[in-house]
C-alpha positions in Angstrom: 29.7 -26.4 32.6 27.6 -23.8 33.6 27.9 -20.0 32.7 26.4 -16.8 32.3 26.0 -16.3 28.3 24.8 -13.4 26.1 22.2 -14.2 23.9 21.4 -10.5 22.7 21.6 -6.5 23.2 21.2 -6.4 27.1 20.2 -10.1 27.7 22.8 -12.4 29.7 21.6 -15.8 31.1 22.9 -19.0 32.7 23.1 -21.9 31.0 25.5 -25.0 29.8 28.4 -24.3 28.0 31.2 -27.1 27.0 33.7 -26.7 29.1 37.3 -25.6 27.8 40.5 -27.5 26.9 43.9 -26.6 26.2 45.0 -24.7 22.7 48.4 -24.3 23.4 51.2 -25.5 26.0 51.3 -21.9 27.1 48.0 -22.4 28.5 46.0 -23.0 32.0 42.8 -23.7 32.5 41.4 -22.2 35.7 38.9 -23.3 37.6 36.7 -20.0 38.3 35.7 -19.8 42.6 35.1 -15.7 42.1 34.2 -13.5 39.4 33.0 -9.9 39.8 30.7 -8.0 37.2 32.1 -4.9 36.0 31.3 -1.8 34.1 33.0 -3.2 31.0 30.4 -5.7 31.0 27.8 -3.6 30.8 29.1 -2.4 27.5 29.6 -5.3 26.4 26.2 -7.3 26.6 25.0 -3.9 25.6 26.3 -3.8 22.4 28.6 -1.3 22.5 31.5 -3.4 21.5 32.2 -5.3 18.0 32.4 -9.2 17.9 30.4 -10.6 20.7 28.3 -13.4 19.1 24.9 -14.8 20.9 26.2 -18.1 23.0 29.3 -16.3 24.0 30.7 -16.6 27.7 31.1 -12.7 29.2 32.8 -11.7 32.2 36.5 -10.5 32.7 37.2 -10.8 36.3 38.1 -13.9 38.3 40.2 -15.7 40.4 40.6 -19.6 40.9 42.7 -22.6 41.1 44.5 -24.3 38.3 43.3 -27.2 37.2 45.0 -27.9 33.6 48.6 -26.6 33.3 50.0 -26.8 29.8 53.2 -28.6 29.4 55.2 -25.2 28.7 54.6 -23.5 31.8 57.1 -22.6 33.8 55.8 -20.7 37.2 52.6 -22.5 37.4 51.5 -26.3 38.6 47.8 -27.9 39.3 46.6 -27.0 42.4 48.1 -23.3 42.3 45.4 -20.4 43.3 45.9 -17.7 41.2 44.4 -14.5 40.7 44.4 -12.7 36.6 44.7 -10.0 34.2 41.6 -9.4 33.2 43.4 -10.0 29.5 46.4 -11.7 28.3 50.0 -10.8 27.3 52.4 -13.3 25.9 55.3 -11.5 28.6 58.1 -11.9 25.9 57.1 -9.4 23.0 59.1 -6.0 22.9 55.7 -4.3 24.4 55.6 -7.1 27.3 59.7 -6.1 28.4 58.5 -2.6 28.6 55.4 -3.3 30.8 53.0 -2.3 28.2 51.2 -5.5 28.3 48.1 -4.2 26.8 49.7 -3.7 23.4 50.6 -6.9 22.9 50.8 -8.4 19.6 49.0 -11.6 21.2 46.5 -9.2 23.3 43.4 -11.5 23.9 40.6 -9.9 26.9 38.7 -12.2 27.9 34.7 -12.3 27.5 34.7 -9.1 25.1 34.2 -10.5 21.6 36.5 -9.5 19.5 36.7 -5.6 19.9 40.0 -5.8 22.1 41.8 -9.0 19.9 40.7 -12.0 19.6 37.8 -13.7 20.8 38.5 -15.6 24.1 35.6 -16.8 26.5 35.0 -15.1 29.4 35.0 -15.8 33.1 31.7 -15.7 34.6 31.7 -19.6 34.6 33.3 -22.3 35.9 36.0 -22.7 34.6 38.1 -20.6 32.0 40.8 -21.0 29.3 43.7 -18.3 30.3 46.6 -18.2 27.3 49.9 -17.1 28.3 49.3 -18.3 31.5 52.9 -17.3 32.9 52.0 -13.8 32.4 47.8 -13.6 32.4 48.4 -15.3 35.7 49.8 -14.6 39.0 49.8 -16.4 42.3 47.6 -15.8 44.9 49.3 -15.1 47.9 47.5 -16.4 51.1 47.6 -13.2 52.9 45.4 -11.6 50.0 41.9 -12.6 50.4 40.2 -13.5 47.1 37.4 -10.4 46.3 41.0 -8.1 46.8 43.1 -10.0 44.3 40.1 -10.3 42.2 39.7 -6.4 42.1 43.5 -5.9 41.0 42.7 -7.7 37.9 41.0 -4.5 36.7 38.8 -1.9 38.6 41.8 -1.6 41.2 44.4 -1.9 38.4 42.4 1.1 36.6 41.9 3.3 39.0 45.3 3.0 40.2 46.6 3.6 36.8 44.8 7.0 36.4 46.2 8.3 39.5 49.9 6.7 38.3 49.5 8.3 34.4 48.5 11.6 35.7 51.6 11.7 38.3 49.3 13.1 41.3 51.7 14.6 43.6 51.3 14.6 47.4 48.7 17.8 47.9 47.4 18.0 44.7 43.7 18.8 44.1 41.9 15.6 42.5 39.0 15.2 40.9 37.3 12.0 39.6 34.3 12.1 37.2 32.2 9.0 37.9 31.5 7.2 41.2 31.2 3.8 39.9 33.0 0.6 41.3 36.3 2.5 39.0 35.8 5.6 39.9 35.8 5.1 43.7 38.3 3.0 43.6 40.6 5.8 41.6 39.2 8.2 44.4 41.0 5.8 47.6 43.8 5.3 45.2 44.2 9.2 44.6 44.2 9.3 49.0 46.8 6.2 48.9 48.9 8.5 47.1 48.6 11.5 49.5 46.3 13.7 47.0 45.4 17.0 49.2 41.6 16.7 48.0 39.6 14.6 46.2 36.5 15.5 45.1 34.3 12.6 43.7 32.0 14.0 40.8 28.8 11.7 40.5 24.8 12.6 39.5 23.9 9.4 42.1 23.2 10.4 45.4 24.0 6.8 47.1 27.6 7.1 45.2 28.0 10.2 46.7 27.1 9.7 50.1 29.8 6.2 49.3 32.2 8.4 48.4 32.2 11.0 51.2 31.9 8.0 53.9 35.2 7.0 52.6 37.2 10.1 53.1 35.9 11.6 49.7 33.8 14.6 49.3 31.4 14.5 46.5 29.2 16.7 44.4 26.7 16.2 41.7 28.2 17.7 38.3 26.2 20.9 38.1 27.6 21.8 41.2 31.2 20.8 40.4 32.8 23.5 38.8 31.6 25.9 41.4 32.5 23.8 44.4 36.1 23.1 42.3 36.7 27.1 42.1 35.7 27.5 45.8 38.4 24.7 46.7 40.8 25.5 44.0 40.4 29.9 45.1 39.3 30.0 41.6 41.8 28.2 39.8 40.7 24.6 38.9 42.1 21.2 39.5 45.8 20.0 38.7 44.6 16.6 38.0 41.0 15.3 36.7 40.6 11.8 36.3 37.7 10.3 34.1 36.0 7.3 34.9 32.8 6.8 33.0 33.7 7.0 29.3 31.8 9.1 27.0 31.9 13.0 25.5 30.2 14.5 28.1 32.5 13.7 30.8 35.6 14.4 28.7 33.8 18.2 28.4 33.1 18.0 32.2 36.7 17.0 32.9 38.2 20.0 31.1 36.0 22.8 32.8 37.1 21.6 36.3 40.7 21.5 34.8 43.4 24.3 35.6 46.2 25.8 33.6 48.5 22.9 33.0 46.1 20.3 34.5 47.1 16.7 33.8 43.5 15.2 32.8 43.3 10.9 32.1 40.2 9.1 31.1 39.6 5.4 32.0 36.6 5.3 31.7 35.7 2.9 28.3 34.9 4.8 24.9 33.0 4.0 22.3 32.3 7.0 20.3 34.7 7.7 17.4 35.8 10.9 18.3 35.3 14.2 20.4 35.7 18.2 19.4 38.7 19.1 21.7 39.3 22.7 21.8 43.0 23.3 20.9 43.8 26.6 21.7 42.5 26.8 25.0 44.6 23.4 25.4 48.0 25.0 24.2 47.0 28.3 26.0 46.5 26.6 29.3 49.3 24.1 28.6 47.2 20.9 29.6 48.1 17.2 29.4 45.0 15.2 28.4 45.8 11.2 28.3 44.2 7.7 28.5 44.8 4.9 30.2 44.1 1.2 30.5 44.7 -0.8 34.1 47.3 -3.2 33.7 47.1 -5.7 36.0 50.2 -7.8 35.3 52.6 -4.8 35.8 50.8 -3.6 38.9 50.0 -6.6 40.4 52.7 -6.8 42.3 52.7 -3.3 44.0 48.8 -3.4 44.4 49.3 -6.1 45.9 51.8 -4.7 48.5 49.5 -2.1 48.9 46.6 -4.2 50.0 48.5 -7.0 52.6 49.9 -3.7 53.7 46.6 -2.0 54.9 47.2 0.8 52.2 44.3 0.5 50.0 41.1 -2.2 50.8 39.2 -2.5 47.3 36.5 -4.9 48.8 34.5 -1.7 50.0 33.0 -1.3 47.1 31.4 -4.7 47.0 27.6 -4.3 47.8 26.2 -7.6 46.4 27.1 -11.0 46.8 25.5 -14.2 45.1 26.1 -16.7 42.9 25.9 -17.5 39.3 22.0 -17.8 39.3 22.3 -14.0 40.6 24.3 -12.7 37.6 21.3 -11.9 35.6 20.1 -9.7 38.0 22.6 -8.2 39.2 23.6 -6.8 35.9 20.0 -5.1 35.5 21.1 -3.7 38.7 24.2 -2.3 38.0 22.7 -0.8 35.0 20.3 0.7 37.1 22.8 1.9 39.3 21.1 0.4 42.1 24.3 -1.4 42.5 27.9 -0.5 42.8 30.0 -3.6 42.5 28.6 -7.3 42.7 30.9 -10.8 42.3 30.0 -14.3 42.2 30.8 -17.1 44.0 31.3 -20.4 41.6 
């Protein structure tokens, strides 16, 4: 089968790939019609995460048809069309009955290498191997078109989530760092919950002018903390939400933060730690937390939210192609030339 394949630090390409077969009854194999490119991926064929070997299938987001069903499923049959987790939860553990999918014991995400669980192959290809497929899985409904349900796999999911974890309260002041495909997603899900203002954080000028043509305003980040004071009458946010990853914005997210601000980063980490300045954050009383977009416990309610009108994640898709694309559309999207581009199989 064809797929888009790492060969090394910052080189994908498209090439043959044997094509995958059930491990387990509790599996499905899927047979890919969308998959999107995310930021995660950048990291990934990057290098920034462990255990991605040259030959490896990438990609993480994707929604299909079944086309194998293993003999112990219970919800799903061939022929279904399904939309997925962008990783897998075995939806019986004591972490799965809480909703806490992603700490699963069984925890695979797929097209990562191994820095997230084990190594499962990834979706930007035809056709995927989803474990667990009860639970990775859920049925697409047909009121849902596909580039939505493909979003609530994991940019929607995220950005949601930040918004959820940092219990932004009709009025509130938000502010999202980043103005990526996550981050402007957080932004409209930060309006969906009736944030007063939100205040979209981003050095790219195109991402800005995005994010103020969507009911955003937007400000590069040495103008920020002024602009939040001026907003705020000098006080500072109640609710920053990070979505790029990285020390710098985790420093930028506490200046725009007031006394008992609720901060949460999304965005993805690599570095092994950051100085965080504990007086100031038991003077000022703040909440600083991180979060990771589950998309089996919210598919259900993003999904409301969507056939309902609420929230329509497709705006942020600004490129369109197919798998022959991929390659450059992820030297795009590094280049921030790009904001969100998916693949039609």
């Amino acid at each position: 089968m064809r797929a888009l394949i790492y060969r090394s630090p910052g080189v994908v390409e498209v090439g043959e790939v044997p094509r995958p077969a059930l491990l387990a009854p509790t599996d499905a194999i899927v047979k890919v019609s969308l998959a999107g490119i995310c930021g995660t991926d950048l990291h990934v064929v990057r290098g920034d995460f462990p255990g991605l070997v040259a030959g490896a299938v990438v990609g993480h987001e994707f929604v299909g048809e079944v086309v194998e069903a293993g003999s112990a499923l219970q919800r799903l049959r061939v022929g279904d069309p399904v939309m997925s987790s962008d990783f897998t939860a075995c939806g019986h553990c004591r972490w799965c009955d809480d909703g806490d999918h992603w700490h699963c014991d069984q925890r695979a995400f797929f097209g990562t290498g191994t820095a997230f669980g084990p190594a499962l192959g990834g979706a930007q290809a035809e056709y995927v191997r989803v474990p667990h497929a009860d639970t990775t899985l859920g049925l697409l409904p047909p009121d849902c078109p596909s580039e939505a349900a493909l979003l609530m796999g994991d940019n929607l999911a995220t950005g949601w989530v930040a918004v959820e974890r940092a219990a932004t309260a009709p009025g509130d002041c938000v502010v999202v760092i980043g103005g990526g495909a996550v981050g402007q997603l957080t932004a409209l899900s930060a309006q969906a919950a009736a944030a007063g203002i939100v205040l979209v954080v981003e050095p790219n000028a195109q991402r800005r002018a995005f994010a103020e043509a969507h009911g955003s305003l937007a400000a590069h980040p040495d103008q920020a903390p002024a602009l939040v004071r001026r907003l705020t009458g000098g006080v500072g946010a109640e609710v920053v939400l990070e979505a790029v990853g990285g020390n710098g914005p985790l420093d930028l997210a506490l200046a725009l933060a007031r006394p008992r601000a609720r901060i949460v980063s999304v965005g993805a980490h690599v570095a092994e730690s950051w100085a965080f300045p504990v007086a100031r954050g038991f003077r000022d009383e703040l909440s600083l937390g991180f979060a990771i977009g589950d998309g089996i416990r919210l598919r259900r309610r993003l999904l409301r939210m969507v056939t309902g009108g609420t929230l329509d994640p497709t705006v942020v898709i600004d490129a369109r192609g197919t798998l022959a694309d991929a390659p450059a559309f992820y030297r795009q999207l590094a280049a921030q030339t790009l904001l969100k581009a998916v693949v039609t199989l």
